[in-house]
C-alpha positions as CSV (number, residue, x, y, z in Angstrom):
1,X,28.1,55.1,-4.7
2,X,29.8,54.5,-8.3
3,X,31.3,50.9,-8.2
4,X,34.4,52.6,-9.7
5,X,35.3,55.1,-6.8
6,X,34.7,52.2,-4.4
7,X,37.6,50.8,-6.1
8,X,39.9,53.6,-6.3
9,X,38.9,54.3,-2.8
10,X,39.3,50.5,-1.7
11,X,43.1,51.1,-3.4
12,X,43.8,53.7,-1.8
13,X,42.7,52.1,1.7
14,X,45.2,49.4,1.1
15,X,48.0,50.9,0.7
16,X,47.4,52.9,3.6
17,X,47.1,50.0,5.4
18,X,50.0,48.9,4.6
19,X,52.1,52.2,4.9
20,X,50.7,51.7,8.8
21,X,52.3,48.0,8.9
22,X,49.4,46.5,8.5
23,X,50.1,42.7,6.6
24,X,49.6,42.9,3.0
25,X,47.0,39.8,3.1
26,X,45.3,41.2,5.9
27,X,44.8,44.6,4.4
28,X,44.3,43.3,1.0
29,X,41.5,40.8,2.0
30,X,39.8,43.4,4.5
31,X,39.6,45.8,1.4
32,X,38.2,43.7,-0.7
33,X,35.6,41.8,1.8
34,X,35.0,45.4,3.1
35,X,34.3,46.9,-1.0
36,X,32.3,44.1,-1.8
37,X,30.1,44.4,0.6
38,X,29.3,47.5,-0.1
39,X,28.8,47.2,-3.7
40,X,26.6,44.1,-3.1
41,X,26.3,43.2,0.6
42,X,27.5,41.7,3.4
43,X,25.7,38.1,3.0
44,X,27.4,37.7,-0.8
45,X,30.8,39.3,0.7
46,X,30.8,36.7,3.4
47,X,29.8,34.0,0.8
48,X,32.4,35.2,-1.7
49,X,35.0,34.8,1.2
50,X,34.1,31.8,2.1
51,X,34.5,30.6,-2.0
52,X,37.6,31.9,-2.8
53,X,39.5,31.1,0.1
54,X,38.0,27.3,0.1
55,X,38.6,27.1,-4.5
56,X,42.4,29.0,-3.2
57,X,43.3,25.5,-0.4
58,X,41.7,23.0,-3.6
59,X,44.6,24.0,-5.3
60,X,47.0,22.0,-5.9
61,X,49.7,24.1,-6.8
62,X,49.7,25.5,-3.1
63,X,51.0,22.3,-1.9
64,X,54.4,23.0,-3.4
65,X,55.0,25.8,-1.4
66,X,55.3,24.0,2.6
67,X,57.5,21.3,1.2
68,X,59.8,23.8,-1.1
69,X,60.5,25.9,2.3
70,X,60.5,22.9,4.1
71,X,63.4,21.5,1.6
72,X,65.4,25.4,2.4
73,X,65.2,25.0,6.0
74,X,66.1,21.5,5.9
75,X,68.9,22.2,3.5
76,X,69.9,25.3,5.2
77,X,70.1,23.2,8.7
78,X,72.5,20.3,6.5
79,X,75.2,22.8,6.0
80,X,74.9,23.0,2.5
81,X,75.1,26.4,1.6
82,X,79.0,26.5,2.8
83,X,80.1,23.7,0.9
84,X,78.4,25.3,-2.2
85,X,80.4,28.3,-0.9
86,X,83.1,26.3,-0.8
87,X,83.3,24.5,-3.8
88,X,83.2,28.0,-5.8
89,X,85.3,30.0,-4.2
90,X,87.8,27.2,-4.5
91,X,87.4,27.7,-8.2
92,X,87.4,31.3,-8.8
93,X,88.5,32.8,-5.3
94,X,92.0,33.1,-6.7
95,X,90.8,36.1,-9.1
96,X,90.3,40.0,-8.3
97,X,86.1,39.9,-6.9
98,X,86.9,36.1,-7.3
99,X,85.2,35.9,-3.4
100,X,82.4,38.2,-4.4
101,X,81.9,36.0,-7.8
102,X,81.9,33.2,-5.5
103,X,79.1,34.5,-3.4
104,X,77.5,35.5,-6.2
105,X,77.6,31.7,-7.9
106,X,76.3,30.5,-4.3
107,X,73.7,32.2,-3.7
108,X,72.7,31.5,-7.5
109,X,73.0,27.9,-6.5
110,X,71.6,28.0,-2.7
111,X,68.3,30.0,-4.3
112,X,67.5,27.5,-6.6
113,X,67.3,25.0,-3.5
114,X,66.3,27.4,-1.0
115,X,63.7,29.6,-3.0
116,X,63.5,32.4,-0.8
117,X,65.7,35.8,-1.3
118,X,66.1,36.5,2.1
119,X,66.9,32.8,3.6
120,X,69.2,32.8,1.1
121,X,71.0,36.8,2.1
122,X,70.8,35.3,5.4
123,X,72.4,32.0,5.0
124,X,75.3,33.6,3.0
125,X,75.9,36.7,5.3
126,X,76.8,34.0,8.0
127,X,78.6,31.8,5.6
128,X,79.9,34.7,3.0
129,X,80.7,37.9,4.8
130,X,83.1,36.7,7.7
131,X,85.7,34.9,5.0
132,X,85.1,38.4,2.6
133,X,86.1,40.6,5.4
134,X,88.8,38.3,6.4
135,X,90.0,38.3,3.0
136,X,90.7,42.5,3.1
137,X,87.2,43.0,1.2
138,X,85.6,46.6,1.5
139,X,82.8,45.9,4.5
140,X,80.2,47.8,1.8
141,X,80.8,46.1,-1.3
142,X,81.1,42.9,0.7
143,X,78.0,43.2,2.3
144,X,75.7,44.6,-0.8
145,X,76.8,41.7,-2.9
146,X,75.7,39.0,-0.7
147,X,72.3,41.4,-0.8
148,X,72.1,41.5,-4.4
149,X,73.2,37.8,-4.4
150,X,70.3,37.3,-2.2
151,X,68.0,38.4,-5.0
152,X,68.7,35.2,-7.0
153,X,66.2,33.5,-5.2
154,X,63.5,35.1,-6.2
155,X,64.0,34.5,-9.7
156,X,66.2,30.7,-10.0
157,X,63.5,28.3,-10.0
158,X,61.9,26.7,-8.1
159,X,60.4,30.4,-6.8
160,X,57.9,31.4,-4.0
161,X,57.2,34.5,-5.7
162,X,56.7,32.6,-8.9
163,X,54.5,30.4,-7.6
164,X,52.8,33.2,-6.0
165,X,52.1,34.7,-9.1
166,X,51.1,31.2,-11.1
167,X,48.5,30.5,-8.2
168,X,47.3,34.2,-8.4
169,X,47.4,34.4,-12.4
170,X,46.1,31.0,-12.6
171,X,49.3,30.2,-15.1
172,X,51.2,27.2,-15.0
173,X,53.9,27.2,-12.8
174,X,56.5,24.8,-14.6
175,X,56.1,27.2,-17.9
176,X,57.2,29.9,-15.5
177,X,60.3,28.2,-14.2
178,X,61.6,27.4,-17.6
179,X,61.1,31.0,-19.0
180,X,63.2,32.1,-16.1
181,X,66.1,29.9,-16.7
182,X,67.4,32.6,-19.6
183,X,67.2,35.9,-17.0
184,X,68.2,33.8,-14.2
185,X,71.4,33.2,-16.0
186,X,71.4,36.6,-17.3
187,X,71.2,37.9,-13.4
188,X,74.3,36.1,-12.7
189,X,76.3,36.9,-15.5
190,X,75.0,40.5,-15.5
191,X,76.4,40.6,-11.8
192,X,79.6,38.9,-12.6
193,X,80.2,42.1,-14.9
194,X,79.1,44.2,-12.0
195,X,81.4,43.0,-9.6
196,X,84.5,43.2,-12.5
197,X,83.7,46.7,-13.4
198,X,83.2,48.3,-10.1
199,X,86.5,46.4,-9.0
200,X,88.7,47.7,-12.1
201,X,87.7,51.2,-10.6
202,X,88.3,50.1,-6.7
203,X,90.3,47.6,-6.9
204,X,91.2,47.8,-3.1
205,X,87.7,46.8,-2.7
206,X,88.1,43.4,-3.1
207,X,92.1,41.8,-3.9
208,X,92.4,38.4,-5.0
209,X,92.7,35.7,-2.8
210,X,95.5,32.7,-3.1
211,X,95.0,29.9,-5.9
212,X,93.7,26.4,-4.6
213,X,95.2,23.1,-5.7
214,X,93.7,20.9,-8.1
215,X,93.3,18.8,-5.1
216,X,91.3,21.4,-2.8
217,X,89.1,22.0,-5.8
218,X,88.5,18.1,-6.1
219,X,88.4,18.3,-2.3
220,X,85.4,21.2,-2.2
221,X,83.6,19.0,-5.0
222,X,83.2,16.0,-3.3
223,X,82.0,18.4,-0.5
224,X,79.3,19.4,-2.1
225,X,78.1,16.2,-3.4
226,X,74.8,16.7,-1.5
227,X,74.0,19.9,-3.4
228,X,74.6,19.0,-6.4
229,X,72.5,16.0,-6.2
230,X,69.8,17.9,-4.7
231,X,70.2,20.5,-7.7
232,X,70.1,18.1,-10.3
233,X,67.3,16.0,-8.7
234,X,65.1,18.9,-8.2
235,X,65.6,21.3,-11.0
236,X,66.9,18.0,-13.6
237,X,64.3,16.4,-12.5
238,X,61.6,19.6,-13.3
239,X,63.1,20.6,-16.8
240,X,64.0,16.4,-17.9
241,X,60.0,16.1,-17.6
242,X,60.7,13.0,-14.8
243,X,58.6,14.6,-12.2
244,X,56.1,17.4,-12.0
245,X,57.2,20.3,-9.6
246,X,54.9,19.1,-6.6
247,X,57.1,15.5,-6.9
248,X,60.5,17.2,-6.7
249,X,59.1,19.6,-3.7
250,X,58.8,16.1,-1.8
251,X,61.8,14.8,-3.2
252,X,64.1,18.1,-2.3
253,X,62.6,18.5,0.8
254,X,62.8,14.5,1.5
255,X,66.6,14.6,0.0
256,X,67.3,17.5,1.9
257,X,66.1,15.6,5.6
258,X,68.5,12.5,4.7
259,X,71.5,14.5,4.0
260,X,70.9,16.6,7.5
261,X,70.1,13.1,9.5
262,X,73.0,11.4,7.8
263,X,75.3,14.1,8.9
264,X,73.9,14.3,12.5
265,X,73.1,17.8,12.4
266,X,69.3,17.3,12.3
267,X,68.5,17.0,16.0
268,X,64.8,16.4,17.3
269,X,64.6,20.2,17.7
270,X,66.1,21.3,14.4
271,X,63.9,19.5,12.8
272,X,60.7,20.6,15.4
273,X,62.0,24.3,14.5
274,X,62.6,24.1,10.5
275,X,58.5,22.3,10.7
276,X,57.8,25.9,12.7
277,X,59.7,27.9,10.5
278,X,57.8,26.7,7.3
279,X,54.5,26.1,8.9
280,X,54.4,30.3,9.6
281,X,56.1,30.9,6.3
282,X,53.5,29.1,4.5
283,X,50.9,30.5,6.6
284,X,51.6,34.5,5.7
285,X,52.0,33.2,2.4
286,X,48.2,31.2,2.2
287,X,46.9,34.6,4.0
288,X,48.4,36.3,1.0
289,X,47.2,34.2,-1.4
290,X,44.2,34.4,0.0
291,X,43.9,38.5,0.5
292,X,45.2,38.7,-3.1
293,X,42.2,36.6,-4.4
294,X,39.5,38.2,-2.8
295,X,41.1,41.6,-3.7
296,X,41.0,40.7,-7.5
297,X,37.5,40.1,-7.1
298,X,36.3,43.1,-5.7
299,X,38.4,44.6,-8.7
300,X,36.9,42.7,-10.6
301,X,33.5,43.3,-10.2
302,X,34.0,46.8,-9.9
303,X,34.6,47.3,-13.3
304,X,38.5,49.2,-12.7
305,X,40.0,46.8,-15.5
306,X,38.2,46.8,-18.4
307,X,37.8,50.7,-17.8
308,X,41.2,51.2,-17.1
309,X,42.2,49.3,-20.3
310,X,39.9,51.3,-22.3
311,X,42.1,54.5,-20.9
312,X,45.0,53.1,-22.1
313,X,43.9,52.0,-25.7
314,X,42.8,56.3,-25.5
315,X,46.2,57.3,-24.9
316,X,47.2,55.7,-28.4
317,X,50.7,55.1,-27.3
318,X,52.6,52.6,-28.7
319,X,52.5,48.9,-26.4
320,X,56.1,49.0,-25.7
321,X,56.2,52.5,-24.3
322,X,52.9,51.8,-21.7
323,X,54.9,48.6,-20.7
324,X,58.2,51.0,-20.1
325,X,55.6,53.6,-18.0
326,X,54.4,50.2,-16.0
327,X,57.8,49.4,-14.7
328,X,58.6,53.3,-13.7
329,X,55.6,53.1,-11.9
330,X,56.2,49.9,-10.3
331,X,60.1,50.9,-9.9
332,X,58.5,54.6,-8.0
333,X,56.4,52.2,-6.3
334,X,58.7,49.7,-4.9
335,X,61.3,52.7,-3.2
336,X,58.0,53.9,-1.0
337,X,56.4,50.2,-0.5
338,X,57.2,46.5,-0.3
339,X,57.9,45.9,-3.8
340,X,55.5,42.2,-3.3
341,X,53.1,44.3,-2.1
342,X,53.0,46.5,-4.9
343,X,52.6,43.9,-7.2
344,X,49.9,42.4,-6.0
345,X,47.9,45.4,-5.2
346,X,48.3,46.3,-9.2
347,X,47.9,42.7,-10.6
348,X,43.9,42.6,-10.9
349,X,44.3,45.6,-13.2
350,X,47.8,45.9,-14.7
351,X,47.7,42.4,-16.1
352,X,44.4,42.4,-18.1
353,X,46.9,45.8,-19.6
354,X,49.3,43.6,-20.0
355,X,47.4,41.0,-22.4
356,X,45.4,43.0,-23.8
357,X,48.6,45.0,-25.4
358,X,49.7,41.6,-26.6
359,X,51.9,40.6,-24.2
360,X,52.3,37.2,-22.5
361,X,51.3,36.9,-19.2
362,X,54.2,34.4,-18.4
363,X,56.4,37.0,-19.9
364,X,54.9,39.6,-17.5
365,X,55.1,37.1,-14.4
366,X,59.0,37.3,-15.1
367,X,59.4,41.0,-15.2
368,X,57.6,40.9,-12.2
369,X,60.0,38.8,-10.4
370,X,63.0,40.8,-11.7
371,X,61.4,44.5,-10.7
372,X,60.4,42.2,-7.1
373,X,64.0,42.0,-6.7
374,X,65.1,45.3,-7.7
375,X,63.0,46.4,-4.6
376,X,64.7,43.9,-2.6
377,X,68.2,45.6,-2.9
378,X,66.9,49.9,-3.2
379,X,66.5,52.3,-0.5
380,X,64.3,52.8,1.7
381,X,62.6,49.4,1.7
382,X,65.4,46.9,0.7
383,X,64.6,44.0,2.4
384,X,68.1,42.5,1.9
385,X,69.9,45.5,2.6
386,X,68.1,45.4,6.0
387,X,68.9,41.6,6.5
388,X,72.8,42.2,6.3
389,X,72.5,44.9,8.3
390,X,70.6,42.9,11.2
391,X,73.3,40.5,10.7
392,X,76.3,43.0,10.9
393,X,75.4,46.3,12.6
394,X,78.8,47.6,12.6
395,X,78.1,48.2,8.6
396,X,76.3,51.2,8.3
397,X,72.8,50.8,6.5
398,X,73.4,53.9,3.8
399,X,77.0,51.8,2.9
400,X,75.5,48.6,2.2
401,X,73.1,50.4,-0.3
402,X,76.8,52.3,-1.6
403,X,77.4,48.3,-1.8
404,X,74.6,47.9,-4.3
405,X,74.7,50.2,-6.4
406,X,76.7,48.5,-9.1
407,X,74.4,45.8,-8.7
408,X,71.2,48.1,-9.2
409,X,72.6,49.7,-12.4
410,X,73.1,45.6,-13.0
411,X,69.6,44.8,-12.7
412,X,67.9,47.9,-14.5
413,X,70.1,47.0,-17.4
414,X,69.1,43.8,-17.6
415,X,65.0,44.4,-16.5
416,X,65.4,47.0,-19.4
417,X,66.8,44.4,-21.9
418,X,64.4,41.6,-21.4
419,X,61.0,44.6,-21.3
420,X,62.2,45.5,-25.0
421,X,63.0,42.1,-26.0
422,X,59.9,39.4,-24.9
423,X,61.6,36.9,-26.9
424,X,64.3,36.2,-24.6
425,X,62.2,35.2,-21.7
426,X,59.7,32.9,-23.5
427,X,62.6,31.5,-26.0
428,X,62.4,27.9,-24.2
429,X,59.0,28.1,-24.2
430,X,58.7,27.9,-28.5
């Protein structure tokens, strides 16, 4: 059989595997043990196996990924996400969406120590939505901002999905976390206009709350000392060039079991639970790794990329506009499956696309990230959407995407703004 139809066919098997709930790395790694074989045979598909997943635990860069979801749950068991909360709602809680701006600059904050989008929907919809409703905010918008807040993680360093993509792309991963600093802060001040906007037309939908003292905003400082110092170490410590990215994974996660001893709130079984919590975490995330590996390589040797960039240099359309038909695709893509998923189905032959257009593949990596977290927050996946609403049922699932709407609109505004203008993204980078 033509190598290239076993492809398309192997494709085509895995995302049907996945539309039947199979796990992406499962279905990804049977597909392309499964192709292999048959474009070579069993004996070098076992062999190959056996290589990639053994060259995949060698390296290094995996070994930031137990002790970065080890320094969330720890951090997350330490209390630390509502005394970020805290300390900025005392600041800008007084103002009209001052509460959702709040959550917003939280989760911004919790995601660059937690990592993951939905710990960090999670942690907020227990710490967040209560005090919102309390406050008179509209359950909906309430309830999709701390969804859309929830997307931060993904994309403020330090970054599972980044990583992910740096292990996969064999790219480093620190160049990755400083070309997301620019979008990250982009995201949050792209979803501060959100929140203002929407507001000035429903302004019932979230009043203002009452001004604190100069003293309670001393107060919620000192309260979220911890943080703070966990931020600077970890991130300071990445971008200052004082430790790599696996040192400040131990430091974070070592920083974030003092402050959750000292406090006494890291019993013998907290602590047994957050090691069982990351241990699986890390597991799906290894099985991913390694399903996406073996994937690529059946690609690979299949021939689909180099064909399938050859197509594209036929359609003699200009770079940016291929890029533009990319992210419809992966936006089309991300509303029917996981939005992870589909990325690292289409990696093997969308990137080689990518570069050979011109394009950066750290530039690439980003706008995957962002397009990831679109997914997170639009219908009918929305991973987020479906964590708030497992947290409160009483919210309808079609309000809370009402909720993000504004917040969508946010996010293809900005994905289009960095697509057409690379040199945002990879400005620290010069």
């Amino acid at each position: 059989m033509d190598p290239f139809l076993i492809a398309l066919l192997g494709l085509g098997a895995t995302f049907l595997l996945i539309l039947l709930h199979v796990p992406i790395g499962v279905a990804m790694f049977a597909v392309g043990v499964g192709g292999y074989a048959l474009l070579e045979g069993v004996r070098p598909a076992v062999s190959t196996m056996i290589s990639e997943i053994s060259g995949n635990i060698e390296n290094p860069g995996l070994a930031v990924i137990p002790l970065f979801l080890l320094m969330g749950s720890f951090a997350t068991a330490g209390g630390l996400s509502g005394e970020i909360y805290r300390f900025a709602n005392a600041f800008v809680g007084h103002r009209r969406g001052g509460l959702a701006m709040a959550t917003m600059g939280g989760c911004g904050v919790f995601g660059a120590i937690c990592g993951s989008s939905a710990a960090t929907a999670a942690t907020f919809g227990r710490v967040a939505l209560p005090e919102m409703l309390k406050r008179g905010y509209a359950a909906h918008f309430a309830a999709g901002t701390i969804a859309a807040g929830g997307t931060l993680g993904a994309l403020v360093p330090p970054s599972v999905i980044m990583i992910i993509y740096a292990v996969i792309t064999r790219e480093n991963i620190l160049d990755l976390f400083v070309a997301a600093v620019i979008p990250a802060a982009m995201a949050i001040l792209f979803h501060f206009s959100a929140i203002s906007i929407y507001l000035a037309r429903n302004p019932e939908a979230g009043p203002p709350g009452e001004r604190a003292s100069w003293r309670e905003r001393w107060q919620a400082t000192l309260g979220a000392w911890a943080a703070l110092v966990m931020l600077i170490a970890v991130i300071g410590g990445i971008y200052g060039g004082i430790v790599t990215v696996d040192e400040a994974a131990a430091l974070g996660a070592i920083l974030a079991l003092v402050f959750a001893v000292a406090r006494r709130r890291m019993s013998w079984r907290v602590f047994w639970n957050a090691l069982i919590e990351s241990a699986a975490a890390t597991a799906m995330i290894y099985v991913i790794i390694f399903g996406a590996s073996v994937f690529t390589y059946f690609m690979t040797v299949s021939n689909v990329p180099p064909a399938l960039t050859e197509w594209v240099k036929g359609l003699d359309l200009a770079p940016v506009l291929i890029i533009l038909v990319l992210l419809a695709i992966y936006i089309v893509l991300g509303a029917v499956f996981d939005t992870i998923s589909a990325m690292l189905i289409t990696l093997p032959f969308v990137l080689p696309i990518v570069k050979d257009l011109g394009y950066d593949p750290i530039w690439w990596g980003i706008i995957n990230v962002v397009v990831v977290e679109l997914g997170m927050i639009t219908p009918p996946i929305g991973m987020n959407v479906f964590v708030l609403h497992a947290l409160a049922p009483e919210i309808k699932l079609n309000r809370i995407f009402a909720g993000v709407t504004p917040f969508v609109i946010s996010d293809m505004i900005r994905l289009l703004i960095l697509a057409l203008f690379p040199v945002i993204t990879l400005y620290l980078l010069r």
